[in-house]
C-alpha positions as a Markdown table, in Angstrom:
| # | Residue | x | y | z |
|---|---|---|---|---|
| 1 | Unk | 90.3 | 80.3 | 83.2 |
| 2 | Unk | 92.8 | 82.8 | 84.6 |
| 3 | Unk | 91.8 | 85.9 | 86.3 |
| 4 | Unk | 90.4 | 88.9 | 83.8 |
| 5 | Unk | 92.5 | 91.0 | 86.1 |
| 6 | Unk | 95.3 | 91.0 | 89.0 |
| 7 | Unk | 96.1 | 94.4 | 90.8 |
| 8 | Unk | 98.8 | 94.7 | 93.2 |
| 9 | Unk | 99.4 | 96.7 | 96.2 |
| 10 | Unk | 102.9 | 97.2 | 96.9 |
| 11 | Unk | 103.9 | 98.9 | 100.3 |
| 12 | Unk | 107.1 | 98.8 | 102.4 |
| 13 | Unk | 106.3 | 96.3 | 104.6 |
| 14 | Unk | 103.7 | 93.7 | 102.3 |
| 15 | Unk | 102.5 | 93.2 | 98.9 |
| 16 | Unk | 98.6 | 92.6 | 98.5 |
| 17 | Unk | 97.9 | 91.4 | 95.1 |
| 18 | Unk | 93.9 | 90.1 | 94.4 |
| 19 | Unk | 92.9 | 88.4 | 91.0 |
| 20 | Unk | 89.7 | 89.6 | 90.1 |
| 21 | Unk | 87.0 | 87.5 | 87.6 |
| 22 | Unk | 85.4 | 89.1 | 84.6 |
| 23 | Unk | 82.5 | 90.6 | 86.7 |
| 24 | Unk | 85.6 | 92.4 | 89.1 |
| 25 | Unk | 84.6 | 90.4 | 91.8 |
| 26 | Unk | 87.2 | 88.7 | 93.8 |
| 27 | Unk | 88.4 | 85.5 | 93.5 |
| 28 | Unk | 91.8 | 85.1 | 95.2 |
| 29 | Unk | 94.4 | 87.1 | 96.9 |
| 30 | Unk | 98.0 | 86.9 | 97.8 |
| 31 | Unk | 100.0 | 88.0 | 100.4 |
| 32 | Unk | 103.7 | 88.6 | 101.4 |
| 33 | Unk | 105.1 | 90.2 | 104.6 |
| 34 | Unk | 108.2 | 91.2 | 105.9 |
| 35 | Unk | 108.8 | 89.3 | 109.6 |
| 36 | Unk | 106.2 | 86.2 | 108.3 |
| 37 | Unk | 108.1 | 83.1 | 108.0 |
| 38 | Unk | 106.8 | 80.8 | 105.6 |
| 39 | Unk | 109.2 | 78.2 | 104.7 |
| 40 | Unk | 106.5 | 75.3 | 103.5 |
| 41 | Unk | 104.9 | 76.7 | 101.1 |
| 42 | Unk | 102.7 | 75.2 | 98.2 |
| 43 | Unk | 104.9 | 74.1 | 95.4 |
| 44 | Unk | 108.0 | 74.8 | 97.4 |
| 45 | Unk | 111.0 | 71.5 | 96.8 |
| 46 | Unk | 111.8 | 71.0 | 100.7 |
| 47 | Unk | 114.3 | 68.3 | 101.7 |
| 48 | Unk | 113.7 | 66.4 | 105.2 |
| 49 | Unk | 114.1 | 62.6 | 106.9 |
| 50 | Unk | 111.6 | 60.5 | 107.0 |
| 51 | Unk | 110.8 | 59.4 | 110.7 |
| 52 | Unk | 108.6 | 57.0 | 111.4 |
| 53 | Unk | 106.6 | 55.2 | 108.7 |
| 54 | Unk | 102.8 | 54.5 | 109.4 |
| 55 | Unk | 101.2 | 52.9 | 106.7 |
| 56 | Unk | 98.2 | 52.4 | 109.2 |
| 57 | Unk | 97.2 | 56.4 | 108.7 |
| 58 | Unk | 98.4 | 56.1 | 105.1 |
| 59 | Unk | 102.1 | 57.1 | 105.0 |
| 60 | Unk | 105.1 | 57.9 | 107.0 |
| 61 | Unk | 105.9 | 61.6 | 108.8 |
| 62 | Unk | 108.6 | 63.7 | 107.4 |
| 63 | Unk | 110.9 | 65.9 | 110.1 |
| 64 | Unk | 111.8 | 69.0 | 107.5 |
| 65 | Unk | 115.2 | 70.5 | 107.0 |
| 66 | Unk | 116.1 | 73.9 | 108.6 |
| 67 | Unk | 113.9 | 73.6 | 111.4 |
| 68 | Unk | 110.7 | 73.8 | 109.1 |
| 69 | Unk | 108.2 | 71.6 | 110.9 |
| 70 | Unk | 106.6 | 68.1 | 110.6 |
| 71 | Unk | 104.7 | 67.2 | 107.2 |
| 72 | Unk | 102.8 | 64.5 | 106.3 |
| 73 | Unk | 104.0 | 61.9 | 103.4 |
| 74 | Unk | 101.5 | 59.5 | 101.7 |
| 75 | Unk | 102.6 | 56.3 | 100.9 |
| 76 | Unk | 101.9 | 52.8 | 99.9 |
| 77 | Unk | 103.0 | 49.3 | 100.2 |
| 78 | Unk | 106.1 | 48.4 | 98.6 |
| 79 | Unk | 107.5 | 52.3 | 98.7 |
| 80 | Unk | 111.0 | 51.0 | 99.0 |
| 81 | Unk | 111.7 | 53.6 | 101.6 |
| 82 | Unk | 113.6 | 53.6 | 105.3 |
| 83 | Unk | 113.2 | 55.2 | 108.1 |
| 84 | Unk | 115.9 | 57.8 | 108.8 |
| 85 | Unk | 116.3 | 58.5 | 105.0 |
| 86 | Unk | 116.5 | 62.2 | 103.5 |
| 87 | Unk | 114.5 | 62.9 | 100.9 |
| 88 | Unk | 114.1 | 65.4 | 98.6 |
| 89 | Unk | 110.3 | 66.6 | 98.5 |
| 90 | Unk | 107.7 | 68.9 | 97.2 |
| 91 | Unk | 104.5 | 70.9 | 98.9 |
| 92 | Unk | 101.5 | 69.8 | 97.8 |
| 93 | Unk | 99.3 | 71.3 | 100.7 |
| 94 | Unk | 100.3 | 74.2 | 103.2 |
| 95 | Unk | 100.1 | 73.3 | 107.0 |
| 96 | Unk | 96.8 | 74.3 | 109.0 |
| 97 | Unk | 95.6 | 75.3 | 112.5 |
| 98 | Unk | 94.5 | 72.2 | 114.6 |
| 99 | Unk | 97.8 | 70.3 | 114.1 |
| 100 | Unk | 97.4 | 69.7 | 110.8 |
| 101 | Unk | 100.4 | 69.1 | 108.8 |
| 102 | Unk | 101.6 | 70.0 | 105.7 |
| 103 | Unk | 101.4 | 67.1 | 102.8 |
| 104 | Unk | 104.3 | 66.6 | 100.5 |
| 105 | Unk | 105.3 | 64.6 | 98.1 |
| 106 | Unk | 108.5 | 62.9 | 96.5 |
| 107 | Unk | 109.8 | 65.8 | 94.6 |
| 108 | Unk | 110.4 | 63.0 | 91.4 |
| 109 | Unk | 107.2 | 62.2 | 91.4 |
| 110 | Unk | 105.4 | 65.0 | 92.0 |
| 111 | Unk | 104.5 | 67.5 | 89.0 |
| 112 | Unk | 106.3 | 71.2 | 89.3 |
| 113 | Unk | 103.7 | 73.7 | 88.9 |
| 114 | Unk | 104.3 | 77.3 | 88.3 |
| 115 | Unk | 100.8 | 79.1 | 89.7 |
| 116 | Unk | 97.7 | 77.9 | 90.7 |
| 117 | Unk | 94.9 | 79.0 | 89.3 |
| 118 | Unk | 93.9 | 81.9 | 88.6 |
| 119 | Unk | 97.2 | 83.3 | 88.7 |
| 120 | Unk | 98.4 | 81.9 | 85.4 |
| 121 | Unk | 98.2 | 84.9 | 83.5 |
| 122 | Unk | 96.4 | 87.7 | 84.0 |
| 123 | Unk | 98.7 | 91.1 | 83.9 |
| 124 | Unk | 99.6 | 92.8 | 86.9 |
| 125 | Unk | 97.8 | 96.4 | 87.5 |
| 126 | Unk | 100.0 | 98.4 | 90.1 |
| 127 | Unk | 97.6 | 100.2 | 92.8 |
| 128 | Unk | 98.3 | 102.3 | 95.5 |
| 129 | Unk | 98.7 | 101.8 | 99.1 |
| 130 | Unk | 94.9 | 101.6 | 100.7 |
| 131 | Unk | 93.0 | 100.6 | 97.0 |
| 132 | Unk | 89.5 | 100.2 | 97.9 |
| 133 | Unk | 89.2 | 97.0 | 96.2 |
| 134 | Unk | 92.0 | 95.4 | 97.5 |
| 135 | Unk | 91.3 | 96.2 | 100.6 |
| 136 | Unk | 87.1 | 95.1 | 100.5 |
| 137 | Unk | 89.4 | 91.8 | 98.7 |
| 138 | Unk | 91.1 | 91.6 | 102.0 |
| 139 | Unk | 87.9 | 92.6 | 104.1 |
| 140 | Unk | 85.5 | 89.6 | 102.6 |
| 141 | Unk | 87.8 | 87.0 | 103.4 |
| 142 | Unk | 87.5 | 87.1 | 107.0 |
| 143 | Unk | 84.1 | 88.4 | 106.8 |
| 144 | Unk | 81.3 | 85.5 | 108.0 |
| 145 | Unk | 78.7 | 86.9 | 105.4 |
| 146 | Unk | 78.9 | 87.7 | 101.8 |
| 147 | Unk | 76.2 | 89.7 | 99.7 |
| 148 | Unk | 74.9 | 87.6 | 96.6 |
| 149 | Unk | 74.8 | 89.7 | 93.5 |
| 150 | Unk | 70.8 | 89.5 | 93.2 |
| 151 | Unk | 70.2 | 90.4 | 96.6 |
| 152 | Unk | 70.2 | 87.9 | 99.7 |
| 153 | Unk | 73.5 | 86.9 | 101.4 |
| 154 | Unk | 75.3 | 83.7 | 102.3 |
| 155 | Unk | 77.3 | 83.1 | 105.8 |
| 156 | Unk | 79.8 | 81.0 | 106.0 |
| 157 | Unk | 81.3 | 78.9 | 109.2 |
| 158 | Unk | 84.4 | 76.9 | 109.5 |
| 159 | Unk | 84.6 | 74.3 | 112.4 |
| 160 | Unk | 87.0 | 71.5 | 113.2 |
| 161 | Unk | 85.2 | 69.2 | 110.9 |
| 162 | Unk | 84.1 | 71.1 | 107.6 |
| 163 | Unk | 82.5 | 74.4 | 106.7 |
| 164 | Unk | 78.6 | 74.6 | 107.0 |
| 165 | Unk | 77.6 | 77.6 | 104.7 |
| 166 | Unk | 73.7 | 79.0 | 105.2 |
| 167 | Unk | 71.7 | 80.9 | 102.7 |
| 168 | Unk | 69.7 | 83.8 | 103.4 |
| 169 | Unk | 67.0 | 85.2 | 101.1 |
| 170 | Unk | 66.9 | 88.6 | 102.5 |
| 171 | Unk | 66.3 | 91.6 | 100.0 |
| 172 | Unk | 66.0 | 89.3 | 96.9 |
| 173 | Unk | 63.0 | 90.2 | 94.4 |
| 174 | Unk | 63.2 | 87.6 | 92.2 |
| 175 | Unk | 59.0 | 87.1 | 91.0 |
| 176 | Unk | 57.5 | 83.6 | 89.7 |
| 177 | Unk | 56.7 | 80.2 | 91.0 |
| 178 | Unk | 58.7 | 79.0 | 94.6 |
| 179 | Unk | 60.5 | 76.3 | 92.7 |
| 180 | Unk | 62.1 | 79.0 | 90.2 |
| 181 | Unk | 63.0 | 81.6 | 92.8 |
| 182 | Unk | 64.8 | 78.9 | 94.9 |
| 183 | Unk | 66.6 | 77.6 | 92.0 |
| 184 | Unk | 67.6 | 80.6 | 91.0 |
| 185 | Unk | 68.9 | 81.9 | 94.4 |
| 186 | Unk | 70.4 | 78.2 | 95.0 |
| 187 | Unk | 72.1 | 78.7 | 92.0 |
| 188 | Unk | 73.8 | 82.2 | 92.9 |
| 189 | Unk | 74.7 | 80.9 | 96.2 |
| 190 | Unk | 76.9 | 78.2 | 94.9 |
| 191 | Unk | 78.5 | 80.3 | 92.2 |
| 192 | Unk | 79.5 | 82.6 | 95.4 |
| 193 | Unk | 80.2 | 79.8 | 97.1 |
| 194 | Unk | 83.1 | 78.4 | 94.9 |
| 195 | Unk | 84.7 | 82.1 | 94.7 |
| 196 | Unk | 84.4 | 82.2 | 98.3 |
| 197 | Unk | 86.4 | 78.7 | 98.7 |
| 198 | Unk | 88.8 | 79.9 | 96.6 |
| 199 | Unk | 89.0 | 83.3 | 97.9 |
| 200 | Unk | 89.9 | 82.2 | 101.5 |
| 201 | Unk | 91.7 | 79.3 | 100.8 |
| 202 | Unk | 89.6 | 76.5 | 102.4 |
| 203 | Unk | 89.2 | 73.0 | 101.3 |
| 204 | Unk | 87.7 | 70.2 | 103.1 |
| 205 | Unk | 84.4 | 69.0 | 103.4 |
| 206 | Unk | 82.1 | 71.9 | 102.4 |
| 207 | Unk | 77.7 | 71.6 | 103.5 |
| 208 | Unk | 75.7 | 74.5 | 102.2 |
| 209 | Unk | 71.8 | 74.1 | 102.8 |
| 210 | Unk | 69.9 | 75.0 | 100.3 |
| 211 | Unk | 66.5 | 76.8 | 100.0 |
| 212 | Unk | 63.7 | 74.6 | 99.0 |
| 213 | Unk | 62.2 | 73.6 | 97.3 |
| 214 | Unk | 64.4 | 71.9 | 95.8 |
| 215 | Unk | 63.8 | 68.7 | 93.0 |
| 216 | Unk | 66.7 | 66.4 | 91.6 |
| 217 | Unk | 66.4 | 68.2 | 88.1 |
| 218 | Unk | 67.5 | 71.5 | 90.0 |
| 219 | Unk | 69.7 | 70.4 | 92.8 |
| 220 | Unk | 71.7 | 69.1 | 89.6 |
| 221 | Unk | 71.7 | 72.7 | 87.9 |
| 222 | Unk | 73.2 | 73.6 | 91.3 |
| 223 | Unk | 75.4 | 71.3 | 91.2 |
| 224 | Unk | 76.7 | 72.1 | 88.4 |
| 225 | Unk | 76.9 | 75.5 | 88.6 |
| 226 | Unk | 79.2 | 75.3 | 91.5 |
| 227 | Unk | 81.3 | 72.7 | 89.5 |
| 228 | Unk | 81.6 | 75.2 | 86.6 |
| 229 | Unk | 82.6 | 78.1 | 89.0 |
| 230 | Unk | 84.8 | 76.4 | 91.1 |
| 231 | Unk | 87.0 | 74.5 | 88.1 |
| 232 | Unk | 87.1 | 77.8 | 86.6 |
| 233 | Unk | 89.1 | 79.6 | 89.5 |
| 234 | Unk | 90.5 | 76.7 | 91.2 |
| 235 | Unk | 93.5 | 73.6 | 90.7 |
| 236 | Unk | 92.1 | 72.1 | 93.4 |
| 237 | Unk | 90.6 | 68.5 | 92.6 |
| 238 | Unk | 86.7 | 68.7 | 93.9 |
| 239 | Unk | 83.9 | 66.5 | 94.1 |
| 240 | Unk | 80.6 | 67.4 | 94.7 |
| 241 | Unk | 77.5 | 66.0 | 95.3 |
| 242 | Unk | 74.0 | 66.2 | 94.3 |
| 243 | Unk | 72.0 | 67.8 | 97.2 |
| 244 | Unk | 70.6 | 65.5 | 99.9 |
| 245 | Unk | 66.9 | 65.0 | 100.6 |
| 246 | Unk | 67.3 | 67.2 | 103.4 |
| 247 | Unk | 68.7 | 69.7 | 100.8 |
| 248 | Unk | 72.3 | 69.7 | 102.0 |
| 249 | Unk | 74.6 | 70.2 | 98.6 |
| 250 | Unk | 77.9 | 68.6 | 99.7 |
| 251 | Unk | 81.6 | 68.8 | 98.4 |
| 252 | Unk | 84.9 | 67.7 | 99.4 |
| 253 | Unk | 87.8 | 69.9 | 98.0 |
| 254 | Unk | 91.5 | 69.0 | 98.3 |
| 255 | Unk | 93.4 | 71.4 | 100.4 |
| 256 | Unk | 96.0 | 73.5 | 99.0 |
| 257 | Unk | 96.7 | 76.8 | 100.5 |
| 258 | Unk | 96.7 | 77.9 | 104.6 |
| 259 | Unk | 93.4 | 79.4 | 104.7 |
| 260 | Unk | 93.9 | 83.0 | 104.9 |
| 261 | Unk | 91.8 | 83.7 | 108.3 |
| 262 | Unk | 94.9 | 81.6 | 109.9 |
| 263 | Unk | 97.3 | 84.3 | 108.7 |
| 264 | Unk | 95.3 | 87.5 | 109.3 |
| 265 | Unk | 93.2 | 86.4 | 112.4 |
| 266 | Unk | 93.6 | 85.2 | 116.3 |
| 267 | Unk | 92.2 | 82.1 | 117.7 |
| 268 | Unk | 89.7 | 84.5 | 119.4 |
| 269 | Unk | 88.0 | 85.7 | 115.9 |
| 270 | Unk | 89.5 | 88.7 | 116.1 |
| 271 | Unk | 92.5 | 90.5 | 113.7 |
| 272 | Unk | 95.5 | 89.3 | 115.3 |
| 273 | Unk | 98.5 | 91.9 | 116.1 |
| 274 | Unk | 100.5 | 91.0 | 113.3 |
| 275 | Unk | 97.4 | 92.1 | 110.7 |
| 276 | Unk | 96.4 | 95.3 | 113.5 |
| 277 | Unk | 99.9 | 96.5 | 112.7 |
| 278 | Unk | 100.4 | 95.8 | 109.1 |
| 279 | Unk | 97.3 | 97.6 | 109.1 |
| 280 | Unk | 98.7 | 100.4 | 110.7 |
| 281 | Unk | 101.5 | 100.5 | 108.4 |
| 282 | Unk | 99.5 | 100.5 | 105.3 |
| 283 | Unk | 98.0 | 103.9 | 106.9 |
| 284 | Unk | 101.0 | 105.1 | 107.5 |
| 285 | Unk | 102.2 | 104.8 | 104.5 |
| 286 | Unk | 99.0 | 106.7 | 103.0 |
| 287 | Unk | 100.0 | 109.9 | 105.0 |
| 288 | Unk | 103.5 | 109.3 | 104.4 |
| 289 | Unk | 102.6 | 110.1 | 100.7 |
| 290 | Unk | 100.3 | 112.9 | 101.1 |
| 291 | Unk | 102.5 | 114.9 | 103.7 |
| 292 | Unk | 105.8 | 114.4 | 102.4 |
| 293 | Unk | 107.5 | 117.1 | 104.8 |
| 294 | Unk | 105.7 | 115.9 | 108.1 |
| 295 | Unk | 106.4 | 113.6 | 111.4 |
| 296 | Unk | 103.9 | 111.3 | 111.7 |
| 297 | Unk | 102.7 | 109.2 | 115.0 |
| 298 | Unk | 101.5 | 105.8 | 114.5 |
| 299 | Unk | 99.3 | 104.9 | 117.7 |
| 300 | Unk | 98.3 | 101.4 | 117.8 |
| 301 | Unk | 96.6 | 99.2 | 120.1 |
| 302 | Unk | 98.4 | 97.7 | 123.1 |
| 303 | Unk | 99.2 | 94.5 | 122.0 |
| 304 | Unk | 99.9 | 95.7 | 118.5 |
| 305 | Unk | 102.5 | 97.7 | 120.0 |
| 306 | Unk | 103.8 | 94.7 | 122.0 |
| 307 | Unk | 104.4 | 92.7 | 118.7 |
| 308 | Unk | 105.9 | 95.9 | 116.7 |
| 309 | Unk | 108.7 | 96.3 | 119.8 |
| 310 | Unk | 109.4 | 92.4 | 119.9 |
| 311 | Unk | 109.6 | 91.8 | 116.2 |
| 312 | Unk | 108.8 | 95.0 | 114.1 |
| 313 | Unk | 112.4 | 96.0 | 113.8 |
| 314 | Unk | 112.6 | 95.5 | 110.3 |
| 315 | Unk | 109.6 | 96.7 | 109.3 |
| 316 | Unk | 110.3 | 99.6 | 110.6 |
| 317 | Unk | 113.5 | 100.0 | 108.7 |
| 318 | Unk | 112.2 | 99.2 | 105.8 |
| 319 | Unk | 109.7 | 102.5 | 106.6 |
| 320 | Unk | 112.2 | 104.7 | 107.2 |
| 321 | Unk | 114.1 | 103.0 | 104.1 |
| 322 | Unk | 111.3 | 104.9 | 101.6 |
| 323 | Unk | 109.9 | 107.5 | 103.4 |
| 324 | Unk | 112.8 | 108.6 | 105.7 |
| 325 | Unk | 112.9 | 108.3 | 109.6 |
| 326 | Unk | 110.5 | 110.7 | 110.5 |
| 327 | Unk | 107.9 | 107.8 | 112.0 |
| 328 | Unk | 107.3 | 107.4 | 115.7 |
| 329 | Unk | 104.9 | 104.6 | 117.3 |
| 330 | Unk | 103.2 | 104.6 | 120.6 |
| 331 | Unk | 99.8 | 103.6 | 122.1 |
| 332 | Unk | 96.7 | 105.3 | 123.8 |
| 333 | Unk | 95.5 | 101.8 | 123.3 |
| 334 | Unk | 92.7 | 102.8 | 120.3 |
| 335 | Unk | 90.6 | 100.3 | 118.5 |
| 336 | Unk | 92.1 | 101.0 | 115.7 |
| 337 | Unk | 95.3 | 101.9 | 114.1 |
| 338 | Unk | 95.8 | 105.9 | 114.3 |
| 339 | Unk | 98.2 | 108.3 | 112.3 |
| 340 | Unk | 98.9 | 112.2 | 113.4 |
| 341 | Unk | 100.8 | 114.5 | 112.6 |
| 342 | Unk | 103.7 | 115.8 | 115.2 |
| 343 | Unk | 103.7 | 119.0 | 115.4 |
């Protein structure tokens, strides 16, 4: 099912777009920046060499073309291919924090595909810089904890090894026996679940533990409503599992997209000062509109600053390209991005 609607947020230096379901709750978002190199992308034909062949971890590494990276080729016995050859290739998974390495395949075998899910064909509502709901999109995907619909809230964690997701009952007022409240609130949290996985990109192995009590009749309602949710939104191939005896619903999901905490935060859990300044910018740009006359002053934090002056130069031409060059940028190192007007 494609997205009931798509709005897009088009600024200088970015374009936000989120696809929102038939409720107008998010499901996916997009994003596009000037200064962000992305040259493997999902989908993407790449050429490379293939350099050493390892059929012992399941296929051979592929040194990319134009000084894009490493990525991972799977292969079998009998593949027919050398060591040294070029080949040309396509993404089938984006590269990830941790060393992991993009997946491609051999662009002849490997189907083309013009939009995942659910991009296919929803139409394209133009907002303005700063929309609320693109930015609360934008807000909930680094966000640890996500409201359920009906009250209560699920939190979700991603480690080395897979993300662990807990559900939390708080504020629900759902009335009747304990087995019908916990399927019901069981049953919300892996509809929100799936939107989340698809929302932020993640794949993986996925462990959410769910309230009891919990009987096999229910955990498969559960099941399935994740199954339905997720299939609905996603491309991704998924398998899930009935819940455990210990009440641990489990599901591995094929990666597809860099999850999009990589791209927006730093190691530390924090915005990094790419996103800090694109966040400035999208202010900027707010004020820019509203006081079409003025100088304005973007003050951003330190570091944010530190990134504009080593690699911000054409994002701030591409400002003064729209709105004139009237900008200036310094720092009194706030939390937060600042704009003011110069007198």
């Amino acid at each position: 099912m494609p997205a009931a609607r798509i709005l897009q947020e088009v600024c200088a230096a970015e374009t936000r777009e989120v696809a929102l379901d038939e409720t107008g709750r998010p499901v996916s978002v997009r994003l596009s920046r000037l200064t962000e190199d992305r040259p493997v992308q999902l989908g993407k034909t790449v050429t490379g060499r293939l350099r050493a062949i390892a059929l012992g971890q399941g296929g051979g590494f592929i040194e990319l073309d134009n000084r894009a990276g490493e990525a991972f080729l799977r292969l079998k016995e009998g593949h027919g291919l050398t060591e040294g050859q070029s080949l040309e290739l396509r993404v089938v998974a984006e590269p990830r924090e941790g060393s992991k390495l993009a997946r491609v395949g051999l662009a002849d075998q490997t189907p083309e595909f013009s939009s995942l899910k659910p991009w296919d064909s929803a139409q394209i509502e133009q907002v303005e810089p700063g929309d609320h709901t693109v930015a609360m999109a934008f807000d909930m995907v680094i966000s640890d904890a996500v409201n359920l619909p009906a009250g209560g809230n699920i939190t979700l964690e991603r480690t080395r090894a897979l993300v662990a997701v807990d559900v939390d009952t708080s504020g629900r007022t759902d009335t009747g026996r304990a087995a019908n409240r916990a399927l019901k609130v069981n049953q919300d949290a892996a509809a929100e679940l799936a939107r989340q996985i698809r929302l932020r990109n993640l794949g993986g192995i996925v462990v959410m533990d769910c309230v009891s009590p919990l009987n096999r009749e229910a955990g498969k309602q559960v099941r399935d409503r994740f199954n339905q949710v997720f299939q609905d939104i996603s491309s991704q191939r998924v398998r899930v599992l009935l819940p455990s005896e210990l009440g641990l619903l489990q599901a591995s999901i094929e990666w597809a997209e860099t999850p999009m905490a990589e791209r927006l935060l730093a190691p530390s859990g924090e915005k990094n000062s790419r996103t800090v300044c694109f966040d400035g910018f999208r202010l900027l740009e707010q004020e820019a509109r509203a006081k079409r006359m003025d100088k304005l002053r973007l003050d951003l934090p330190e570091h944010a600053l530190e990134w504009l002056n080593r690699e911000g130069t054409t994002v701030r031409q591409a400002l003064a390209e729209k709105y004139g060059d009237r900008f200036t940028y310094n720092s009194t190192d706030p939390k937060s991005p600042l704009v003011s007007v110069i007198p």
